[in-house]
N, C-alpha and C positions, 0 to 999 in steps of 0.2 A: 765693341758693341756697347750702347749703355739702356739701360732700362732694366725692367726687372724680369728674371727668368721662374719660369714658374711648374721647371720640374724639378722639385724639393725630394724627388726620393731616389735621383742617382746624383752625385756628385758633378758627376762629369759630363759636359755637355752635350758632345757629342755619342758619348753613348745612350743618352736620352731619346737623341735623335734619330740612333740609328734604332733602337727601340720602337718608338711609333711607325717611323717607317715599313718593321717589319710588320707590326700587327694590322700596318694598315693595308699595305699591300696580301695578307693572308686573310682579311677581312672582306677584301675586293674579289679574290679569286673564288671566297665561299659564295658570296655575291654573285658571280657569275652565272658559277657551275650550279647553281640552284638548290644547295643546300641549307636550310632557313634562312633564307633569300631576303627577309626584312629585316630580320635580327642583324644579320651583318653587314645589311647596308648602312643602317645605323651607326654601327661600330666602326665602321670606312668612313665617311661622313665626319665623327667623331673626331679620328685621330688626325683631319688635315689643323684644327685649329690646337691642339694637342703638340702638332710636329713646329705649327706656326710659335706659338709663347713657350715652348720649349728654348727656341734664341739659339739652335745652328743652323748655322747658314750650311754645312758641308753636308748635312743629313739633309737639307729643302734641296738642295742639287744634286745628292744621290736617289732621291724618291724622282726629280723630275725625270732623272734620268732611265731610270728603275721603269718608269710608265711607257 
């Protein structure tokens, strides 16, 4: 991959990604289930551009697949 990745606070790529993934999918299910329902739309919302300049590809095919 070239270009530049822009989650500077883990090392490693793909744990990055499995990172947003996770907050985003627990963001989505708060979202659902109608527990402040705005606030974490937001935050779902948030982490797909988050999961995107993060730069894995294995975490963008475990979220798609996660859905």
């Amino acid at each position: 991959m070239t270009g530049t990745r822009y989650s500077l606070h883990l090392t490693d790529i793909n744990a990055a990604g499995s990172l947003y993934v996770l907050g985003g999918l627990v963001a989505a299910s708060l979202a659902l289930s109608g527990i402040h329902r705005r606030l974490a739309s937001i935050c779902a919302v948030l982490m797909l551009p988050a999961l995107w300049l993060g730069g894995s590809r294995s975490a963008v095919v475990a979220a798609l697949i996660a859905l």
